[in-house]
KOLLO-377748 format. One record per residue (C-alpha): x, y, z; residue number from 1. Coordinates in steps of 0.25 Angstrom, whole numbers, plus 5000, padded with zeros to 4 digits. Example, Ala and Ser with C-alpha at 12.3 -4.5 7.8 and 13.67 -1.06 7.14 Angstrom:
BEGIN
[[5049,4982,5031],1]
[[5055,4996,5029],2]
***
This chain:
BEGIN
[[5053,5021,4953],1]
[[5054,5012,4940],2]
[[5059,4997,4943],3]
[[5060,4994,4928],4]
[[5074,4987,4928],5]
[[5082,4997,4919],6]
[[5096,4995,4907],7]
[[5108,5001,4916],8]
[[5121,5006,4909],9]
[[5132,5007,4918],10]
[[5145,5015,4914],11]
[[5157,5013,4921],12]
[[5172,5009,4917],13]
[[5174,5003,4930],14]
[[5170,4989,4928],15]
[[5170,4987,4944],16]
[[5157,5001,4945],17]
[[5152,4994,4933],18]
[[5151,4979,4941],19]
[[5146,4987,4953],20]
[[5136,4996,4946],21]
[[5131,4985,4937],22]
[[5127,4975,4948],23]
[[5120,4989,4957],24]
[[5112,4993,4945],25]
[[5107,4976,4941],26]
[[5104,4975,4957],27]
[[5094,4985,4955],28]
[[5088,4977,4944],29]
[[5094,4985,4930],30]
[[5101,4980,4920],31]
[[5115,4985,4918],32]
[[5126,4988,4905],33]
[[5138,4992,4908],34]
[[5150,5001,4900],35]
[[5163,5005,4904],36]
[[5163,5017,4896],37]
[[5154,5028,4890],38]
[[5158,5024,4876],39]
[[5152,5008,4879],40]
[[5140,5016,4886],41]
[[5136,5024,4875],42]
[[5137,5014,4865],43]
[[5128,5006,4874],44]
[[5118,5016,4875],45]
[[5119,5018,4862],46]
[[5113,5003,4859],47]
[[5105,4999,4871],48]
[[5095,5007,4881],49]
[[5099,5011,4896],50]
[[5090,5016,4908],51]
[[5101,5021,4914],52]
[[5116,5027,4914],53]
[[5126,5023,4926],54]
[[5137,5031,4921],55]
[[5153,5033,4925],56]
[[5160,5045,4922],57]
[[5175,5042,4921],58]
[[5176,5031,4909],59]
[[5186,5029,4897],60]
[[5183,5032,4883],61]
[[5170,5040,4888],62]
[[5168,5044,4901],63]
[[5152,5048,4909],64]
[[5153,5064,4905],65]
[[5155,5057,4889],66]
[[5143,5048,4891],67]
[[5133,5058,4898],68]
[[5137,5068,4887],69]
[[5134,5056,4875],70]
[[5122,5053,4880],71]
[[5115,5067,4882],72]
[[5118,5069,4868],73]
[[5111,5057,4862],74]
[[5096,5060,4864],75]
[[5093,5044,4865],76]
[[5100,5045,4878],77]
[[5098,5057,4884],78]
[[5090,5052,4893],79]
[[5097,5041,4898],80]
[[5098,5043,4914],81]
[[5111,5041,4917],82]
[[5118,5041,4932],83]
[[5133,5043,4933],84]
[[5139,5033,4942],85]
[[5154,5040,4944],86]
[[5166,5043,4954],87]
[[5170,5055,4949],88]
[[5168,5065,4957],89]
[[5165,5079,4958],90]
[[5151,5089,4959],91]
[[5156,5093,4942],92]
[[5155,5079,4939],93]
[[5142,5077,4944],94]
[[5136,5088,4939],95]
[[5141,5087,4925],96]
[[5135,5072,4925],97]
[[5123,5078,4927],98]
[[5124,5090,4917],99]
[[5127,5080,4905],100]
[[5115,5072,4909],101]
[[5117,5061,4920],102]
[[5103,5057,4928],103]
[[5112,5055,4942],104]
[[5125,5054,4948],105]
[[5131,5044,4958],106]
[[5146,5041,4964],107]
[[5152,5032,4963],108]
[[5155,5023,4971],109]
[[5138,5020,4967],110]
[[5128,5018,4979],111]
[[5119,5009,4976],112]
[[5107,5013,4984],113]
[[5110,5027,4974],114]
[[5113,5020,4963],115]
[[5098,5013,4963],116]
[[5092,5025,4966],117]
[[5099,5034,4955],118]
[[5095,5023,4945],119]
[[5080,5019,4948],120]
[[5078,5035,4946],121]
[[5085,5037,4934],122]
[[5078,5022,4927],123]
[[5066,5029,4932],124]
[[5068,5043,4925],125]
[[5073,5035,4912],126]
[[5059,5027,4914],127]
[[5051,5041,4914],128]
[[5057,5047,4902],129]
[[5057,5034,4894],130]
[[5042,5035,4897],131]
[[5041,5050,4892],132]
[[5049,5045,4880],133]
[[5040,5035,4878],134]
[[5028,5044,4879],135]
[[5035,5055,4870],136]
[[5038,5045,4858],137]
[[5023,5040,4860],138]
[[5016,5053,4858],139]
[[5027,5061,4850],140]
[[5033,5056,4836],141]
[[5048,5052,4839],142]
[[5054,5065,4833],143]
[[5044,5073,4842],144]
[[5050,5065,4853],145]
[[5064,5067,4850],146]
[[5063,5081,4847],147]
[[5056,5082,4862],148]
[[5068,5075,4869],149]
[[5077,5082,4859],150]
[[5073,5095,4862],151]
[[5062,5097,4872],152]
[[5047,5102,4871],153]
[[5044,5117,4868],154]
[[5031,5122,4864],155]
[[5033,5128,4848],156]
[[5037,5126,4835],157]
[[5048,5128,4825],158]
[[5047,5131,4808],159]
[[5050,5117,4803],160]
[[5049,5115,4787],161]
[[5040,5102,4786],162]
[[5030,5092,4780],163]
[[5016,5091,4787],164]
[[5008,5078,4783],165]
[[4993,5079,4787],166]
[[4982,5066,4783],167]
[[4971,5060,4788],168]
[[4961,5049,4785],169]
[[4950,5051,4774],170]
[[4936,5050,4779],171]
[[4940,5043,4792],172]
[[4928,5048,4801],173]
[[4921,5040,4790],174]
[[4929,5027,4792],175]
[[4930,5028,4808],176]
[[4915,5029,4808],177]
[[4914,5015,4804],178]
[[4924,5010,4815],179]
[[4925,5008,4829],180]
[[4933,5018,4837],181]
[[4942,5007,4840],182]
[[4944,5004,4825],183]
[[4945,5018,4822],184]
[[4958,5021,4832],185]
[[4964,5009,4827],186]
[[4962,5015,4813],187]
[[4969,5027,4816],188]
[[4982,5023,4824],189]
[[4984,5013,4810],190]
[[4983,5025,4803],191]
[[4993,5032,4813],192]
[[5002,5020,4813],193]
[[5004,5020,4797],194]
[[5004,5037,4797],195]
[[5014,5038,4809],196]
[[5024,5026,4800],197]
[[5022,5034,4789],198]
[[5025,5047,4794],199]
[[5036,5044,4803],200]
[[5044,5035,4793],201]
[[5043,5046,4783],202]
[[5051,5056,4796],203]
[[5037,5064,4800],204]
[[5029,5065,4813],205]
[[5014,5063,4816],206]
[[5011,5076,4825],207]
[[4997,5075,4825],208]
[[4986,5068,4824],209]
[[4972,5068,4823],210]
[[4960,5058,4821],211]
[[4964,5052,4807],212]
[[4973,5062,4803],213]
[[4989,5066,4807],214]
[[4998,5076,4804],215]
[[5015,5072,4803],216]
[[5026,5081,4799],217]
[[5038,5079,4792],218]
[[5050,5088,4797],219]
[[5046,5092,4811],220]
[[5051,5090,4822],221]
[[5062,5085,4814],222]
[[5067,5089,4799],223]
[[5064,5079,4790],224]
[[5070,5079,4774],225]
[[5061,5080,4764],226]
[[5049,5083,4774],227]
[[5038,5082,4762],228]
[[5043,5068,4755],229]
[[5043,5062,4769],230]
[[5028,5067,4772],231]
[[5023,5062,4759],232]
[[5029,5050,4759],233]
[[5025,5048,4773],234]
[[5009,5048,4766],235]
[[5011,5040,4753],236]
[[5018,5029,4766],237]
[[5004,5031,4772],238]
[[4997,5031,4761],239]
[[5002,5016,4757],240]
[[5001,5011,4772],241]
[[4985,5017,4772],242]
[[4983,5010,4757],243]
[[4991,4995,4766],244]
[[4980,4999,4779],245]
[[4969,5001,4768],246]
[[4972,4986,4763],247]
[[4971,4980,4777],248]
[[4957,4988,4780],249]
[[4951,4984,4766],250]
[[4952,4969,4770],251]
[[4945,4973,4785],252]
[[4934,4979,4776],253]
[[4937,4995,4781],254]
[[4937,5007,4774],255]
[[4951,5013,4768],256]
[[4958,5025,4773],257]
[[4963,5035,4766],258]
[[4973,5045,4770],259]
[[4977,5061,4765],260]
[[4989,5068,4767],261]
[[4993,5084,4765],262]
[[5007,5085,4767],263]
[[5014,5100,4766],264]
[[5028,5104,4768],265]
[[5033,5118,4774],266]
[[5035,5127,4787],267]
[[5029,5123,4799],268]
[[5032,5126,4813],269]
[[5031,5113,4821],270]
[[5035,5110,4836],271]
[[5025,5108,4847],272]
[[5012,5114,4850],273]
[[5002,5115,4864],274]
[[5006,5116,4876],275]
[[5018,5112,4887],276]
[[5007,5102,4891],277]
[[5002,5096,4878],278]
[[5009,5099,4864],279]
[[5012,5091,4851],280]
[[5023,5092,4840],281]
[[5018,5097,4826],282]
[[5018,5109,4816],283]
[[5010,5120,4811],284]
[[5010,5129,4800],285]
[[5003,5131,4784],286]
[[5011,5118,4782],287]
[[5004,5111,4791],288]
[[4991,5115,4788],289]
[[4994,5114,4772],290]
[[4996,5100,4774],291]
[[4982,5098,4783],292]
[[4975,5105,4771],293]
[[4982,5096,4760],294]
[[4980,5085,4769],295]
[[4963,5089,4769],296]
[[4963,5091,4753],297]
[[4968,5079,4749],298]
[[4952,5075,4751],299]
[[4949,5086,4742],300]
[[4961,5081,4731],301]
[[4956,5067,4734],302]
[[4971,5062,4735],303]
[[4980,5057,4750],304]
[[4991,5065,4747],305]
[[4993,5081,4746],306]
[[5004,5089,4748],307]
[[5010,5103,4745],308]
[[5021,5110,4737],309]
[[5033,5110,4747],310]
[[5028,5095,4751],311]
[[5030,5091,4734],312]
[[5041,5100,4732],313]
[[5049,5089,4742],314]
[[5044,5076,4736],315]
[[5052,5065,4727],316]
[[5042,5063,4719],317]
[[5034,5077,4717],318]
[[5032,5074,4701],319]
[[5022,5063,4706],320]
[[5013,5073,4713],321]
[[5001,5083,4706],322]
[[4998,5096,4710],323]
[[4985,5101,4714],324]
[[4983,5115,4714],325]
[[4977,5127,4721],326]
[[4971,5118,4732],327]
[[4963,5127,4742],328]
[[4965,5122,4758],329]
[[4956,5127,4769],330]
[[4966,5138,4777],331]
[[4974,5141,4766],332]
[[4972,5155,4757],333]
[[4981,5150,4745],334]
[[4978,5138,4736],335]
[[4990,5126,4737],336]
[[4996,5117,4728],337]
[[4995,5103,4733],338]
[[5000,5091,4728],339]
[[4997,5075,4728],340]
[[5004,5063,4720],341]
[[4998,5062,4708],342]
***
C-alpha cells in the first residue's frame, strides 16, 4: 500500500461531517479542502489537483448525483477516485453512485477504521494510473495519448485526409564515424528535441522514428487546418533552428548537419498497427510513401525542401515555389511533379 500523503477534497454541506471528516482524513496524514456544495467543488477542481473525492449526496445548488455526473463528462477528471460518504439510504442509490462512476460507497454515520481503508485503496489505484499516464504521455505524442484515454485501444485504421513529413540527416553515417557513441546519441536526441518543437508547435505528431530519420503527421489522430502549410512550415522552423545548432557546432570545430524533407498531402489510413501486445500509431498509404520518396530525392535535386501538388496547392505563399517536372521515384509507375522554394 502507498504511504505517499495524498490532496483530500471533502464535500459536505454539513459543517459539523465536514469538521469530523476533516480531522479523520488529517489523522491519517492527508491533507484536506473542504466544500459545502458541488458547485464550490467543481470549481475547485477546476483549479487545483485531488487524489481523492469524499463526496455527500444531498447538498444545495448541486447535489452528489450533479457532481458525479460533471466529472465523468470532463476527461481531466474522469479518473478522479471518488468515495461517497452519504446518509441517504436505499440499494437505488448505491448503485446509481456507482453507475455514474463513484470508486466506493460508505454511510454515513463514517467508520473510521473503513474510512482508512476505503481511502488508502482508492490513493493507491489513483497512484497506478498516474503512473500509466505517465508512461502513456512518455512513449506516445499527447494527442495519441488523449485519443487512447478518449477512446480506448483497437488494432486498425481509419481514411484520414493528411500531411506526411518524412527527413533525415544528410550523410550522418559519415559524421557519426568521427564521434564517440556517446557523442553520437547526444547528437541525435538534439536533433529530436528541435524536430519534435518544430513539429508539434506546428500541431503534427512524431510517429516513428528511426536512426537519423522521423516521420510526423499533420491531421492524424486529429484534423488539423491547413494540414500542408503547418507541415512546411514545421521544416522551414527546423531548418532555421539546424542553421542556430550549426552556429554552436562551427565554434566546437564539427561538421554541419543538413537536413531534407519530402512532405505530401492526401488519403491515408492511419490508426494503430502490430499486435494486442506491441503496436504504434502512424499511417500508411501512396501518400505516405510519396513523401519518403520526395523526402529521398531532394539529394538528387540538391535542394532540403520537396513537396507535392496537393501539399503547394494549400500553401500562402505557393507563387515562391518552382516546379520540377517529371521526377521518376523508385516504386512509383508514373512520373510526379514536385516542388521546392525557389
Amino acid at each position: 500500500m502507498n504511504d505517499t500523503p495524498g490532496h483530500v477534497l471533502i464535500v459536505d454541506d454539513n459543517k459539523v461531517n465536514r469538521l469530523l471528516l476533516t480531522r479523520n482524513v488529517e489523522m491519517l496524514g492527508h491533507r484536506v479542502s473542504v466544500a459545502e456544495n458541488g458547485r464550490i467543488a467543481m470549481d475547485m477542481l477546476a483549479s487545483d489537483r485531488f487524489d481523492i473525492l469524499l463526496l455527500d449526496i444531498e447538498m444545495p445548488e448541486m447535489d452528489g448525483f450533479e457532481v458525479l455526473e460533471a466529472i465523468k463528462s470532463i476527461p481531466a477528471l474522469r479518473h478522479l477516485p471518488v468515495i461517497v460518504t452519504s446518509s441517504v439510504e436505499g440499494l437505488d442509490n448505491v448503485v446509481r453512485c456507482i453507475e455514474l462512476g463513484a470508486a466506493d460507497y460508505i454511510p454515513k454515520p463514517v467508520n473510521k477504521v473503513l474510512l482508512k481503508a476505503r481511502v488508502g485503496a482508492s490513493l493507491e489505484r489513483k497512484r497506478l494510473q498516474d503512473e500509466q499516464k505517465e508512461l502513456l504521455n512518455r512513449f506516445a505524442t499527447q494527442e495519441v495519448a488523449d485519443q487512447l484515454t478518449e477512446s480506448g485501444f483497437a488494432i486498425g485504421g481509419e481514411r484520414r485526409v493528411a500531411t506526411v513529413l518524412f527527413c533525415d540527416i544528410r550523410d550522418f553515417t559519415a559524421i557519426s564515424e568521427t564521434m564517440t557513441p556517446e557523442a553520437t546519441i547526444d547528437l541525435i536526441n538534439t536533433y529530436y528535441t528541435l524536430m519534435f518543437d518544430a513539429v508539434s508547435s506546428q500541431g503534427g505528431i512524431v510517429s516513428l522514428m528511426v536512426g537519423d530519420g522521423l516521420m510526423a503527421l499533420f491531421g492524424a489522430p486529429n484534423p488539423l487546418e491547413n494540414s500542408a502549410q503547418r507541415a512546411v512550415s514545421a521544416a522551414q522552423d527546423m531548418l532555421a533552428m539546424t542553421a542556430a545548432l550549426n552556429e554552436e557546432r562551427a565554434v566546437a570545430t564539427e561538421a554541419p548537419l543538413r537536413i531534407g524533407f519530402g512532405i505530401a498531402t492526401g488519403e491515408v489510413v492511419a490508426g494503430y498497427t502490430g499486435t494486442q501486445h506491441r503496436a504504434t500509431y502512424t499511417c500508411v498509404g501512396k501518400t505516405v510513401n510519396l513523401a519518403a520518396r520526395l523526402e529521398a530525392y531532394t539529394k538528387v535535386a540538391g535542394c532540403e525542401i520537396l513537396f507535392d501538388q496537393m501539399t503547394r496547392a494549400s500553401l500562402q505563399n505557393a507563387s515562391q515555389t518552382r516546379e520540377i517536372a517529371n521526377v521518376r521515384l523508385k516504386g512509383f509507375a508514373n512520373t510526379v511533379n514536385a516542388f521546392t522554394f525557389a
